[in-house]
C-alpha positions as CSV (number, residue, x, y, z in Angstrom):
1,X,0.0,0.0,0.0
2,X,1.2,3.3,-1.1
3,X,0.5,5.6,2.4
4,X,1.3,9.0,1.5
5,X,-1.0,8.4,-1.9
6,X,-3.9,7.2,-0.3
7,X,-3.5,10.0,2.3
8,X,-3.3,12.4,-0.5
9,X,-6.0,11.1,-2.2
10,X,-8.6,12.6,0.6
11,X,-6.2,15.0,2.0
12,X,-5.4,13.3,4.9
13,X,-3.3,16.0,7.6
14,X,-1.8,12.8,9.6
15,X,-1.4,8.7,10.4
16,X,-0.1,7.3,13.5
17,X,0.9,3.7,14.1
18,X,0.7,2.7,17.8
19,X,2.1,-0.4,18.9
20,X,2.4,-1.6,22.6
21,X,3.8,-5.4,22.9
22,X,2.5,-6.3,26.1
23,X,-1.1,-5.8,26.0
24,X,-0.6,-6.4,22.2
25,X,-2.5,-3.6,21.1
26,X,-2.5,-2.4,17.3
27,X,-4.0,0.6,16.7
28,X,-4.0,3.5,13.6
29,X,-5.0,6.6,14.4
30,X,-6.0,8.9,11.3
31,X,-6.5,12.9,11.3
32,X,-8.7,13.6,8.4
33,X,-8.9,17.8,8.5
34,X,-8.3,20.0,11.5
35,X,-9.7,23.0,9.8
36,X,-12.5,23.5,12.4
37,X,-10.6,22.4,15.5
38,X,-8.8,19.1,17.3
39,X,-10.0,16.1,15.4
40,X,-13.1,14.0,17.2
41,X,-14.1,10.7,16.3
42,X,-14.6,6.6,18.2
43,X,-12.5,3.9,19.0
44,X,-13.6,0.7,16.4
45,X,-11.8,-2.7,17.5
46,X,-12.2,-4.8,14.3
47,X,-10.7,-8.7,13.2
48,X,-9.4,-6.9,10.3
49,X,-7.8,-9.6,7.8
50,X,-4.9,-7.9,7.5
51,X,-3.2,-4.7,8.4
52,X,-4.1,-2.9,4.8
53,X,-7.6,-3.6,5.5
54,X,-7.1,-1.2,9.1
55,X,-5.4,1.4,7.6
56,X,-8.1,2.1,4.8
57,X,-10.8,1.8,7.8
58,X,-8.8,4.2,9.6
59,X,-8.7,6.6,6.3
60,X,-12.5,5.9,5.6
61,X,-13.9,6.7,8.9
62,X,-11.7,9.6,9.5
63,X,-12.6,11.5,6.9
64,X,-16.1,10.7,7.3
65,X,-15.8,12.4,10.8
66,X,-14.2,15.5,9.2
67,X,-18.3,15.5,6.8
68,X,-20.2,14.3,10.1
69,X,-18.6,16.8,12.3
70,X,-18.6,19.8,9.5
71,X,-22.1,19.4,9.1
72,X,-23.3,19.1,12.6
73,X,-22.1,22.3,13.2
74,X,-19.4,21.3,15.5
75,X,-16.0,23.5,16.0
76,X,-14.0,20.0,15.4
77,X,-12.1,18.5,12.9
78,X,-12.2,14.4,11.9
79,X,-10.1,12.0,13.1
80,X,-10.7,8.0,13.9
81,X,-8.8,5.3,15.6
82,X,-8.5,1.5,14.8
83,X,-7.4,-1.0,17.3
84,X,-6.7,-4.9,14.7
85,X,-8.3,-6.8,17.4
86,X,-10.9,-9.2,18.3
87,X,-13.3,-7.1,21.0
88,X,-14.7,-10.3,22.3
89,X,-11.3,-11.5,23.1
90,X,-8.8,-9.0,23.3
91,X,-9.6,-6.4,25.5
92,X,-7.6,-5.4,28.6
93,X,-6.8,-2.8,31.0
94,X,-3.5,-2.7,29.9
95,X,-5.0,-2.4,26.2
96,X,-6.8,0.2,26.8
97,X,-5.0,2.3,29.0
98,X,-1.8,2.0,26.3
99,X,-4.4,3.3,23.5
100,X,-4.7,6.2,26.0
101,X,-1.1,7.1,26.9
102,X,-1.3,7.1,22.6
103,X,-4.2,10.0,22.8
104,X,-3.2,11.5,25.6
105,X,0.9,12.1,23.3
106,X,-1.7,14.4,20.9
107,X,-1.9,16.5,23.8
108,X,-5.4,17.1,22.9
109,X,-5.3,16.7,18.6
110,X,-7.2,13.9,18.4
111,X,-10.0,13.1,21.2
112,X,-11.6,10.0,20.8
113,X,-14.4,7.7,22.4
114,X,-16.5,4.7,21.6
115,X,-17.1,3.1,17.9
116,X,-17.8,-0.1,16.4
117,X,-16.6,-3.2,19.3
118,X,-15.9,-0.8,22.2
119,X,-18.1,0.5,24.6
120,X,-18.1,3.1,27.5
121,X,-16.5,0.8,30.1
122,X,-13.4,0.6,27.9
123,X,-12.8,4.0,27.8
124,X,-13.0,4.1,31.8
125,X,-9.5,2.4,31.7
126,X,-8.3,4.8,28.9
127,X,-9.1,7.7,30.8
128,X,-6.9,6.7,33.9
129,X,-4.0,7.7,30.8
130,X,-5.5,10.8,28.7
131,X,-8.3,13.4,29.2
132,X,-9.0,13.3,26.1
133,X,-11.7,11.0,25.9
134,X,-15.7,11.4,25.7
135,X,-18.9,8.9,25.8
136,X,-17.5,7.8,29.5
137,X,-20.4,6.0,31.4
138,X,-22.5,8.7,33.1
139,X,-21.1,7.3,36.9
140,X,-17.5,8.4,35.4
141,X,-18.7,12.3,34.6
142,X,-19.5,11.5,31.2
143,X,-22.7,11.1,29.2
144,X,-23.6,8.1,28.7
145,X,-25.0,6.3,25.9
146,X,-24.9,8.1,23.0
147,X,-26.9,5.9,20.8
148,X,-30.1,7.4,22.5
149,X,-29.4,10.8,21.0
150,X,-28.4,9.3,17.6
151,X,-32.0,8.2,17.7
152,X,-33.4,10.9,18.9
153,X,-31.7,13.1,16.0
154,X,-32.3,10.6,13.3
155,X,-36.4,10.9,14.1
156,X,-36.2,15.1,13.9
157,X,-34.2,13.9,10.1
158,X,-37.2,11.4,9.3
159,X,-39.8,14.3,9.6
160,X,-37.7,16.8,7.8
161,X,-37.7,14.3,5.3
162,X,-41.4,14.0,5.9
163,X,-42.0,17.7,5.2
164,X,-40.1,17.2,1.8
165,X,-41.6,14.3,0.3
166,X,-45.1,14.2,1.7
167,X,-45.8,17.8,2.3
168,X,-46.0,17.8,6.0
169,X,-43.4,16.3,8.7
170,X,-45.6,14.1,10.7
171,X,-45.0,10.4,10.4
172,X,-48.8,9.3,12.1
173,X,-49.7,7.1,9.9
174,X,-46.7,6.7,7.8
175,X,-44.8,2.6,7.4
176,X,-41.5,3.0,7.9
177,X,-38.9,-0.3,7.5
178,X,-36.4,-0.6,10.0
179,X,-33.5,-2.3,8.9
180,X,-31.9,-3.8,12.4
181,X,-33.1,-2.9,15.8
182,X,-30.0,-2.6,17.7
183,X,-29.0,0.3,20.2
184,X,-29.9,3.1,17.8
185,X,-32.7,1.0,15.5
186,X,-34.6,0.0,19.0
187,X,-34.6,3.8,20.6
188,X,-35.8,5.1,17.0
189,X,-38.5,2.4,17.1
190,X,-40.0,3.5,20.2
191,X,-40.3,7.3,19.2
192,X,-41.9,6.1,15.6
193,X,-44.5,4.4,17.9
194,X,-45.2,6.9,20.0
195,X,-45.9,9.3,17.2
196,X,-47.8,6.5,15.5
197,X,-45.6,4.8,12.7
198,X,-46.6,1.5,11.2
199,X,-43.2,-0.6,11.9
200,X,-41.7,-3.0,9.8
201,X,-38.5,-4.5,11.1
202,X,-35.8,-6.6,10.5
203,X,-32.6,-7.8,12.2
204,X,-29.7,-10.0,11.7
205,X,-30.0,-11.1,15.6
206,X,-33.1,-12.3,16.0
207,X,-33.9,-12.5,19.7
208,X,-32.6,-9.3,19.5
209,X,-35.4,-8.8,17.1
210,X,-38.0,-10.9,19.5
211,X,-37.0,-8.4,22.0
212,X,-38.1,-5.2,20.4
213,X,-40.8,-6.9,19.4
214,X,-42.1,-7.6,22.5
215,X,-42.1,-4.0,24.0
216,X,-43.2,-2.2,20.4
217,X,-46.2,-3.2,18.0
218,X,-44.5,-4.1,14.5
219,X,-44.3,-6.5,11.6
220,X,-41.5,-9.1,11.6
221,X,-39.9,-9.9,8.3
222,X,-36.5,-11.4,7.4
223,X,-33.4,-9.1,6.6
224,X,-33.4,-10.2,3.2
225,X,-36.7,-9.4,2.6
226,X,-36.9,-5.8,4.1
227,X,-35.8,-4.4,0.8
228,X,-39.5,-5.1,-0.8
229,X,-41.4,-4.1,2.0
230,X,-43.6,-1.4,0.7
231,X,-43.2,1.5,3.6
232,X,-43.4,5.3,3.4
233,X,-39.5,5.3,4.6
234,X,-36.3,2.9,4.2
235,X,-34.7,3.1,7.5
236,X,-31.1,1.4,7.3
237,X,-29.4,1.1,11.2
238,X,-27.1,-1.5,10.6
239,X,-24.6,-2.2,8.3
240,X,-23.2,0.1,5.4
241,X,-22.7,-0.3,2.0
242,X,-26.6,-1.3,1.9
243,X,-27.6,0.7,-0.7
244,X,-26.1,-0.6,-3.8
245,X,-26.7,-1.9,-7.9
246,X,-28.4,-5.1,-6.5
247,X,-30.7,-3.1,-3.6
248,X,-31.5,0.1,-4.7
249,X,-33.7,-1.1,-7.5
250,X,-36.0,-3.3,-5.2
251,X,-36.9,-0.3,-3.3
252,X,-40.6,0.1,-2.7
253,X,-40.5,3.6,-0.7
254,X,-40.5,7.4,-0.7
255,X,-37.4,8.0,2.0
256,X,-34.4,6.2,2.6
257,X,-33.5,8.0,5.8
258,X,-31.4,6.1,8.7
259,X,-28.6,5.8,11.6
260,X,-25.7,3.4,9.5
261,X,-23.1,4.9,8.5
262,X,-21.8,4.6,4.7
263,X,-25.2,3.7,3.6
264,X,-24.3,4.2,0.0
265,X,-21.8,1.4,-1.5
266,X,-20.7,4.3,-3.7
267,X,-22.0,8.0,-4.6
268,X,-23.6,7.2,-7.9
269,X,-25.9,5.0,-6.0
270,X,-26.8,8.1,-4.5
271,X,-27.7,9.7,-8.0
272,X,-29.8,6.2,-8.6
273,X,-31.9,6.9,-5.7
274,X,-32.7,10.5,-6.8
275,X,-33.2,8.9,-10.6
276,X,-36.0,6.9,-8.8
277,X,-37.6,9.4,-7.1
278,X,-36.3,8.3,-3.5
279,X,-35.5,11.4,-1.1
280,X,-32.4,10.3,0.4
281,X,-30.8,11.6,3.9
282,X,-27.5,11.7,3.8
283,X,-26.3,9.2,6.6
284,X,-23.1,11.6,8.2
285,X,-25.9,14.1,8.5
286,X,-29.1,12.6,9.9
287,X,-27.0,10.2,12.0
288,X,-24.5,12.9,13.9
289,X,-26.5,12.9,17.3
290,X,-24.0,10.6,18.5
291,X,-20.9,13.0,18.0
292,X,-23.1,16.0,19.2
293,X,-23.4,14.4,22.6
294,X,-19.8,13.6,23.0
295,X,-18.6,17.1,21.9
296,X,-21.1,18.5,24.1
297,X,-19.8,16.4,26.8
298,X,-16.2,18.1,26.5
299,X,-18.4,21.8,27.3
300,X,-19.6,19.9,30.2
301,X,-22.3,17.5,29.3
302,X,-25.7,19.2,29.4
303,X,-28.4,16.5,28.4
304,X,-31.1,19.3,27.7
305,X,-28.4,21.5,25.4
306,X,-27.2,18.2,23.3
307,X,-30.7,17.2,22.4
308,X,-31.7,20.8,21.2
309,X,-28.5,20.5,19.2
310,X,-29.3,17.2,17.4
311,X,-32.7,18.7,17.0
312,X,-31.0,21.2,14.5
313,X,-30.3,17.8,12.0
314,X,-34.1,19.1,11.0
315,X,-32.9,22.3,9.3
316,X,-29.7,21.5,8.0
317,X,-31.5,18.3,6.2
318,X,-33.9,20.8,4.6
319,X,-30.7,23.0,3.5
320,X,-28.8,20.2,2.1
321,X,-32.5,19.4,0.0
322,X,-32.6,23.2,-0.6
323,X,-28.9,23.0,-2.3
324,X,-30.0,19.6,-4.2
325,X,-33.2,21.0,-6.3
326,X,-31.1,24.5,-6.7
327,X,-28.6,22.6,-8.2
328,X,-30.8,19.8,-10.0
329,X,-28.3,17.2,-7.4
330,X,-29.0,14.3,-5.4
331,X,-29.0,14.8,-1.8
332,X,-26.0,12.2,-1.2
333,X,-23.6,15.0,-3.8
334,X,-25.3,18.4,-2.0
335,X,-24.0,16.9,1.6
336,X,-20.5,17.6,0.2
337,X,-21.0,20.9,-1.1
338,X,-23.1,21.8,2.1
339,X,-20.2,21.0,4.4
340,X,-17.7,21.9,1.5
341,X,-18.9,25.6,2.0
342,X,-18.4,25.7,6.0
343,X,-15.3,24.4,5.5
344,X,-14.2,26.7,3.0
345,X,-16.0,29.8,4.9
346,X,-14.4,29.0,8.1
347,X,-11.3,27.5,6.8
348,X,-10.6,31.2,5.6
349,X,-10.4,33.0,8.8
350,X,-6.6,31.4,9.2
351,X,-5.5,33.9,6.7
352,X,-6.6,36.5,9.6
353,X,-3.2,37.0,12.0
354,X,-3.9,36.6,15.6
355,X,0.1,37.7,17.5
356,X,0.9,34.7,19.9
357,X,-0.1,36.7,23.3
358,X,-2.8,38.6,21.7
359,X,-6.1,36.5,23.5
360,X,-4.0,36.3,26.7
């Protein structure tokens, strides 16, 4: 693999290989684009076949920080870590509190918290290294679980989506199909029933499925089928890459509006689903309630104050539509040029000299 090119290729600011022998931690850490401040992004501990596959991740998810993060609103740059591990085997104190003496050498750069395989508990050990962690377990000063606002912010997006493609934002009445029911897909669930959503759900786990099931009215149909369910709304809140050549054509809805991230395989499919008449959300927008909580949590986590923050993911969906039908674009291409702009706006203030001294 050719490093610098593939950094250059997304204009990538940094990459750090961490290595601890001990505890056998492996970890990349990527800085996407501190333009808007110290880079933010999770922790993901992946089986990663081989150590190519963990760099790319690394690359990938950092730069989709750098979109998400941009187009929350959020003074913070993109950044991710990888730990090549297995999470149901691997773990350790001494793991995680090396990954933190790792952060904690940024000397605030890069803050990170939980992702894909880790949870809050980790980051309790990682903390006892580095202050530059967030999404600590609420008995630890942080804020918790984060997939609670990430639902809670990917509901507001649904009705803004509403508003769009039906004329009005309510979902009474609408059938939305929930593809997975996990930490974010169950949470989402229960506010589309209480506003009085048909449900149609899915999940690769299914006593996981069972579960929801039991506490929330809805129709139980097998993941593969939950592309031809006929629904109002396509709600993806598992895996990514689900939108594709093979999927996007079966689609029997208005909305494809969900929590995964990397929904689309690639951009074109993007362009398909405007070709069909699909509203799209873009998923680094709608699904950002997540990363709103943590960098809330480093002002000094105010639970009120982060959920009136994800409930702005309403207006900036209707500005990224507002930019698509200006420019005759899908959604999935005016996300870029939405956060493309705030970058570019903000990015130009460096050219203004502040005198080291001069905001003592």
């Amino acid at each position: 693999m050719e490093v610098f090119a593939a950094m250059a290729r997304d204009g990538h600011e940094q990459l750090c290989f961490c290595r601890e022998p001990v505890s056998g931690l492996r970890a990349v850490i990527a800085i996407h684009n501190s333009t808007l401040g110290p880079a933010l992004g999770g922790c993901r501990m992946w089986k990663y076949a081989r150590e190519e596959e963990a760099i790319r991740d690394a690359l990938r998810l950092s730069r989709g920080m750098t979109e998400k993060n941009t187009a929350a609103g959020l003074n913070y740059g993109g950044g991710k870590c990888v730990i090549w591990g297995d999470p149901a085997r691997d773990k350790s104190e001494a793991l995680f509190r090396a990954l933190g003496r790792f952060v904690e050498g940024f000397r605030g750069r890069f803050i990170t918290g939980t992702d894909v395989g880790t949870v809050s508990s980790d980051f309790v050990w990682a903390s006892t290294e580095t202050l530059y962690v967030v999404a600590l377990p609420e008995e630890y000063g942080g804020s918790g679980d984060t997939s609670v606002t990430t639902a809670f912010a990917v509901w507001k997006g649904m009705k803004a989506c509403a508003r769009v493609a039906f004329g009005d934002d309510s979902l009474r009445g609408r059938t939305v199909a929930l593809q997975g029911v996990g930490k974010v897909g169950a949470h989402l669930a229960q506010h589309l029933h209480e506003e009085g959503a048909s449900l149609v759900a899915c999940d690769a786990n299914p006593d996981r499925l069972e579960e929801v099931a039991a506490r929330i009215p809805l129709r139980k149909v097998d993941p593969e089928e939950i592309f031809d369910v006929e629904c109002d709304i396509f709600s993806p809140n598992a895996l990514g890459g689900v939108l594709n050549d093979l999927t996007v054509p079966r689609l029997r809805c208005r909305v494809v509006a969900g929590a995964a991230n990397n929904q689309l395989e690639e951009l074109r499919h993007g362009d398909m689903l405007k070709e069909r008449g699909i509203l799209y959300a873009p998923d680094f927008i709608i699904n950002a309630g997540g990363v709103i909580q943590a960098a809330d949590e480093l002002e000094g986590y105010n639970r009120d104050r982060a959920l009136r923050k994800a409930a702005g993911i309403y207006d900036q969906l209707l500005e990224v539509f507002r930019i698509a039908a200006e420019q005759d674009i899908s959604p999935a291409r005016a996300a870029y040029v939405y956060v493309e702009r705030r970058l570019r706006s903000l990015g130009a203030l460096g050219r203004i000299l502040v005198p080291r001294g001069a905001s003592d």
